[in-house]
C-alpha positions in Angstrom: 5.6 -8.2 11.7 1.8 -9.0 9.7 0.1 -6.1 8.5 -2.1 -6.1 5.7 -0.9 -5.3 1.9 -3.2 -4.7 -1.0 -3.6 -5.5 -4.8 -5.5 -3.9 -7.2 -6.2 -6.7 -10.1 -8.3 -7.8 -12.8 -10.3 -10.9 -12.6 -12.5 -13.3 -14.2 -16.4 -12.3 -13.1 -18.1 -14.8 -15.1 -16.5 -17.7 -11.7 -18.7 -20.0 -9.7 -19.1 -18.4 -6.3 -16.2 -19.8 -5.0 -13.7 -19.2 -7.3 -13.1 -15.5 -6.3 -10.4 -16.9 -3.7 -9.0 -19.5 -5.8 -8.9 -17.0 -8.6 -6.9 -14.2 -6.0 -4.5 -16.8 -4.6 -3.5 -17.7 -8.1 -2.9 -13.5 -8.7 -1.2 -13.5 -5.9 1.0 -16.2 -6.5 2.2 -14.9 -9.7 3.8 -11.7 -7.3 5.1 -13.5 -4.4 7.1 -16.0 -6.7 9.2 -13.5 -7.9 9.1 -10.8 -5.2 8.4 -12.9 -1.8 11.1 -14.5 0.2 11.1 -16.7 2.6 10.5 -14.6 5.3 7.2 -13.7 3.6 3.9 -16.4 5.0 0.9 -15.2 3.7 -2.5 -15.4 3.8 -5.2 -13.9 1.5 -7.8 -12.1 3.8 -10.9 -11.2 1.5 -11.4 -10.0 -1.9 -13.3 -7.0 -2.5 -14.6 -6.2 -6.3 -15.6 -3.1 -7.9 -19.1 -3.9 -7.6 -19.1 -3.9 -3.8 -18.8 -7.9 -3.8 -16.3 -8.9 -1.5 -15.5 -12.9 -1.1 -13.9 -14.0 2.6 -12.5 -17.2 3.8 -15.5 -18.9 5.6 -17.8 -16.4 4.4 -19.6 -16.8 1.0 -19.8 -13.8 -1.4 -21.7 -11.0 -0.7 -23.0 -7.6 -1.2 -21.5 -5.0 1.2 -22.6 -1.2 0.4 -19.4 1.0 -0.2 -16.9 -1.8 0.5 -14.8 -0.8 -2.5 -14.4 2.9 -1.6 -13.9 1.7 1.9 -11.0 -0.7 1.0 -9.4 1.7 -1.6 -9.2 4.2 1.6 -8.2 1.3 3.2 -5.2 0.6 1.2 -3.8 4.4 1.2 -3.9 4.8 4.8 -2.1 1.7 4.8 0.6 3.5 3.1 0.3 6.6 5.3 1.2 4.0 8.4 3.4 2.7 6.3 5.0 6.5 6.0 4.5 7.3 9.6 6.4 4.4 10.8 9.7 5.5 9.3 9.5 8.8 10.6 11.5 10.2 13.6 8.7 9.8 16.4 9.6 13.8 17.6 9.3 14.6 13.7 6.0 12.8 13.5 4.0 13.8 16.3 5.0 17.6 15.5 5.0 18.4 12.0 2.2 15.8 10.2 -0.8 16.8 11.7 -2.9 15.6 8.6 -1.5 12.3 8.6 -3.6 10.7 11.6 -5.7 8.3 11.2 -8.6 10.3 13.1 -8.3 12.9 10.2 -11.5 12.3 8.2 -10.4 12.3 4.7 -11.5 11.7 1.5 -8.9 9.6 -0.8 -8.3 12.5 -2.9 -8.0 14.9 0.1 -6.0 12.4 1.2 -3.6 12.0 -1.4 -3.1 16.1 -1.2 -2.0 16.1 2.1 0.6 13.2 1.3 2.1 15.0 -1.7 2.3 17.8 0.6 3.5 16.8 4.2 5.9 13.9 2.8 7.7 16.1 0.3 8.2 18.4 3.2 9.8 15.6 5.6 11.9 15.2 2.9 13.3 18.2 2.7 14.2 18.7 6.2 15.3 15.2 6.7 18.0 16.0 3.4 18.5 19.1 5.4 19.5 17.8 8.3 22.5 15.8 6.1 23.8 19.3 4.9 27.1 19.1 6.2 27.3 15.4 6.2 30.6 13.7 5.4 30.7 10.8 3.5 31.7 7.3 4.9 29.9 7.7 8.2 28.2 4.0 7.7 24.5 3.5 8.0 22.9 4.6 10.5 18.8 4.5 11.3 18.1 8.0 10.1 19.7 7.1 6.8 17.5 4.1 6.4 14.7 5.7 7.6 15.0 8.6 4.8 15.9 6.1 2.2 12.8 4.4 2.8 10.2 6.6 3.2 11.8 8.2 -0.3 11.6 4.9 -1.6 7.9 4.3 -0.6 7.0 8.3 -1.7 8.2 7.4 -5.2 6.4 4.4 -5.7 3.5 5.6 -4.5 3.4 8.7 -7.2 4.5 6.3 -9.7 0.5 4.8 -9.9 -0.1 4.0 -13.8 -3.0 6.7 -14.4 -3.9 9.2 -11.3 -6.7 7.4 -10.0 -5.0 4.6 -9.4 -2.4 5.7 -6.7 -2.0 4.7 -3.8 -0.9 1.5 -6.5 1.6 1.2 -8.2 2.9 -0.7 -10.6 6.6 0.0 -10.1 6.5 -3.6 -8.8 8.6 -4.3 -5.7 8.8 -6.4 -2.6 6.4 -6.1 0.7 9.1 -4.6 2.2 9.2 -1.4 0.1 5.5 -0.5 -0.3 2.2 -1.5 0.9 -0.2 -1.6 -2.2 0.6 -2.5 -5.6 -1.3 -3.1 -9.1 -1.2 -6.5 -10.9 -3.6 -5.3 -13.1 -2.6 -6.1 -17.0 -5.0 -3.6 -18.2 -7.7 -1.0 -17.7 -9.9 -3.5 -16.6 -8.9 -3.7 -12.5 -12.0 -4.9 -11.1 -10.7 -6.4 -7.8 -8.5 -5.9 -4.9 -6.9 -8.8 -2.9 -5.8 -8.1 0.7 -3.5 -10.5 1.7 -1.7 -10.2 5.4 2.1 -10.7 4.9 4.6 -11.4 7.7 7.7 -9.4 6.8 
């Protein structure tokens, strides 16, 4: 499966044109060395910086009003898929009515109704495991649960509040969809890079 993951990081703005893509593949090469497998072909799609710059393969760099906004909303619906496609499909379609993609959100009001309708999931999903025994193996509503807790932790685990939906609890692509590299307070860029997991 490809989907598109995204970085928030810092980079150097004082580059040559061309450098924004050498400059992100280098960022990004610094994660997938120690978090990557295999499994994990890559392929940096664009680079978007805070000034509404954004550098594509093919294309040079370029102004494009609102693009950083747009790709920070971007990367937490990317999350919220990410969310959705872990749930039960009966659970989904029932219960997370603010979690569609037709929803027009804000990223804050979006961020809300995440800390409110995953929490909830939870909750009945733990429910559902009251009279559990254990040493019933694995089965696919475990790993479902265990995976959207996993993803709802690292994405309230963001270094300062407006950085979620990164984090910086550092994992693989298979745990999360958007993650800061950013060494400091300067994050000035995000990298989307479309990983095959």
């Amino acid at each position: 499966m490809h989907a598109t993951y995204y970085f928030l990081t810092e980079l150097d703005l004082s580059w040559e044109e061309g450098d924004a893509l050498t400059q992100a593949q280098d960022r990004f090469i610094d994660y997938a060395t120690y978090h990557c497998d295999e499994n994990n072909w890559w392929e940096i799609e664009s680079v978007v910086l805070y000034d509404d710059r954004k550098a594509e393969r093919g294309h040079p760099l370029g102004a494009h009003s609102g693009c950083w906004a747009a790709t920070w909303l971007e990367a937490t619906w990317a999350v919220v898929c990410e969310f959705k496609w872990f749930l039960p499909e009966d659970y989904a379609k029932s219960e997370l009515p603010g979690l569609h993609p037709q929803a027009d959100l804000s990223h804050p009001a979006l961020a809300e109704v995440i800390c409110a309708e995953i929490p909830a999931f939870l909750a009945w999903a733990y429910g559902q495991m009251q009279n559990s025994k254990p040493g019933r193996g694995a089965s696919l509503d475990n790993y479902r649960r265990a995976r959207i807790a996993t993803a709802y932790e690292l994405f309230l685990t963001s270094d300062e509040p407006d950085r979620y939906p990164f984090t910086d609890a550092i994992r693989s692509p298979y745990d999360y969809r958007a993650y800061d590299l950013s060494r400091e307070d300067s994050a000035n860029a995000i990298i989307r890079v479309d990983i095959h997991t």
